[in-house]
Structures are given as C-alpha cells and as structure tokens.
N, C-alpha and C positions, 0 to 999 in steps of 0.2 A: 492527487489532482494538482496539476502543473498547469501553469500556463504553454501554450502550443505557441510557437509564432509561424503564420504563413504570409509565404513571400515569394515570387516569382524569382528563376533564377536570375534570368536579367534585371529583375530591379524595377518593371515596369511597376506603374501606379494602374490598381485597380478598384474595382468595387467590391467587397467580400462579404460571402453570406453563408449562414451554417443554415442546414435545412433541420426545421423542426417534425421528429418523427410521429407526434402527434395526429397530424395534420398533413406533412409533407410540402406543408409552405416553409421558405427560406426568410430569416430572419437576418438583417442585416448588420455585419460587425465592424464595417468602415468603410469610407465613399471614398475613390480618388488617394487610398494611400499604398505605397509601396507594400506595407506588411498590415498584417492583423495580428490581435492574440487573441485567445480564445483558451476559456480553459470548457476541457469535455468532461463532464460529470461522470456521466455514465461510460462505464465498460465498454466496449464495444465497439462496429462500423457508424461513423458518423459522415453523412454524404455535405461536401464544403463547395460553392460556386464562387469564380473569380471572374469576374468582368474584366479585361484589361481595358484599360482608359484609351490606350492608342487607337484602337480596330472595333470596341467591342466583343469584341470575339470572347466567347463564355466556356469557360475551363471546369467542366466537373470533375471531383477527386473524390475517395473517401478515406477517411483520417479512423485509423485503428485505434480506441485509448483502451490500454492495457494496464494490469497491477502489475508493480513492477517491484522485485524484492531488491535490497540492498544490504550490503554487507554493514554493519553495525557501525562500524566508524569512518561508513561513507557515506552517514546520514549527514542531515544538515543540523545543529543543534536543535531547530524549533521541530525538523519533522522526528528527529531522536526524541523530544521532550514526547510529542501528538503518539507515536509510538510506544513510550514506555506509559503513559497517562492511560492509553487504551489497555492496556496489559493490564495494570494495576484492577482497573474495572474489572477485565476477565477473572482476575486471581480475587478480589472481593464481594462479587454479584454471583448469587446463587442463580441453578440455572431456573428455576420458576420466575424469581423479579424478574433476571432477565429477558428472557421470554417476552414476559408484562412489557414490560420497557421497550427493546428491541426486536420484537415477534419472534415470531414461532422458530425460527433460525438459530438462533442465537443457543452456543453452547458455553455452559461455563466450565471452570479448566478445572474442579471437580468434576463434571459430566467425562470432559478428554480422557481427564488421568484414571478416571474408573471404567472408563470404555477399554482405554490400555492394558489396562491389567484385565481385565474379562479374557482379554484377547493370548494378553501375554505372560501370565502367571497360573495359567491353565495347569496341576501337576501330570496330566496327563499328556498334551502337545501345548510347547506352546505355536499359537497360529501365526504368529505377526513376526517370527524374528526366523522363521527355516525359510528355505529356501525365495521361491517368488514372492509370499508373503511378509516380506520384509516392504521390500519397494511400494508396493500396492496399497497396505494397510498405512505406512509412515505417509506417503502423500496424502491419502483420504484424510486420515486422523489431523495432518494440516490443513490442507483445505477448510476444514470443519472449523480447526482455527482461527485460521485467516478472514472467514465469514463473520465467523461472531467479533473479531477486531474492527472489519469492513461494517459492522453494524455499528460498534460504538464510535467509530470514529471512521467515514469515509476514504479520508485521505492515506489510509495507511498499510500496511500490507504485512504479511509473516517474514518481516525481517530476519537475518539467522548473524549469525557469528560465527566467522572462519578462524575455527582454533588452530589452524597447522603456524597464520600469524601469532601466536605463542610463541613461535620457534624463531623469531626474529627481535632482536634490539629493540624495546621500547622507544617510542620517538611520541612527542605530545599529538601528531595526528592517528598513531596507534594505541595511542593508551585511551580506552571506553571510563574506565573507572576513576578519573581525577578526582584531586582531591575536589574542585570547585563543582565537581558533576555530583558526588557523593556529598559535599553540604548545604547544595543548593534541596536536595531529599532531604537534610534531618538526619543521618545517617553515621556521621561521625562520630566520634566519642566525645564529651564535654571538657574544651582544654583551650586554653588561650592561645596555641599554636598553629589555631585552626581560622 
C-alpha cells in the first residue's frame, strides 16, 4: 500500500474525492489543490472525482490498486524488513493459530510445503512438476502464499528473488545479505568484528 498522487496534467487546482464503495458517496481528499494523495487499501477498481477549480467541470476516473511483486533487492529497506517479518510469521504460526488469528485463509508454510509434496513426491506421478502442471500448480501454491502473507501483513506481497543476478558482480545495491542486514537479525556469529 502506497501512496497514489493525482494530479491533472496541466496542473490545474482541483477539488478531489475518492468514492466510498460502502455507500457510493464520495469523500473528500483536498479542496482547491493541484494534486492529492491517497493511499487505496483495498485491491481493486476504486472510482476517484476531480472538480477542476477553473470551469467546475467534474472528471470521473477509476484507479486500479493492484499487489504488486518486487524483485528482492528492489525493496525498499522498511517494506524488505514488513516482508521478511510476515514470512517469519508464516514459517512460525501453525496453520490452526493462524487460522484463529488471521481466518480461515490463512495457510501456514507447513500446510504449503505438505500440500507440495502430496502433489509432488507422489512415487507414482508426480502432478505438479510434468507437463502443464508445473505452471498451474506453482502459481496456485503462490497465491495461497501470498494470501496468508496479505493476511499478516497488508502491505506486502510474494516477493521473489531473481537468481540469474547471481551471475553478475556484487555491488552493495545487489548484495540482499549484508553484513548490517544479517546482524540487525541476530544472525551472525559472536566476534568483535562485527
């Protein structure tokens, strides 16, 4: 969840207002200015009205907010930190608490990784990894993830990690694993060089 800015191309000063789907009344996000921000919670078509201050004249739009994945070291630190904090939950919450906690949605990455192997460790076929059932099964089984992350934590998505970046020169905006990313976790070894 981002902040949106809308703004007119020209720049003109307007009135701006997000309609609440509730109700289908519009609620007002700034009188008389060139731009607004708005961040959109939910998913989805959200219908946005712009008065322009010159004419009146009323400009109805609709703003799409979508989950949007990002390659791992093109997070921003704090949405990497909100990222791996929701992970952690998934890999520590059984999927009952969770459940409790996050409803009925929510899977935890025991529930994933034993759905995986039903699928894919089959001695007989495996279903998830011939043919179409690669694609199919690997999106779902995300998805699924993604949901229960979207549960612990709104703002965040099934980030992934583009290994073929392996294959190029470390540079500090490529390297995921710093040493300061790694002891700000506790994860170091105990050494005063650290």
């Amino acid at each position: 969840m981002k902040p949106t800015k809308l703004e007119f191309h020209s720049g003109s000063d307007a009135d701006w207002f997000v309609r609440n789907e509730a109700d289908g009344s519009f609620s007002e996000l700034a009188s008389g200015a060139s731009e607004a921000t708005f961040v959109f919670e939910d998913v989805g078509t959200t219908r946005v009205r712009a008065v322009r201050s010159t004419d009146g004249k009323t400009y109805d739009f609709d703003v799409d907010a979508r989950i949007v994945r990002y390659e791992l070291r093109d997070l921003s630190d704090e949405d990497r930190e909100r990222y791996f904090s929701a992970l952690r939950v998934l890999h520590t919450t059984g999927h009952e608490e969770g459940a409790r906690k996050y409803g009925p949605q929510y899977r935890s990455i025991d529930f994933l990784v034993r759905q995986h192997l039903y699928g894919a460790a089959d001695k007989a076929c495996d279903h998830w990894h011939d043919d179409a059932g690669f694609l199919t099964h690997h999106i779902g089984i995300t998805w699924e993830m993604e949901e229960s992350l979207r549960l612990i934590d709104p703002s965040t998505a099934a980030h992934y990690w583009d290994c073929e970046s392996l294959l190029l020169p470390p540079t500090p905006s490529t390297t995921l694993l710093s040493i300061s990313f790694l002891a700000r976790r506790n994860l170091l070894p105990n050494s005063s060089i650290y």
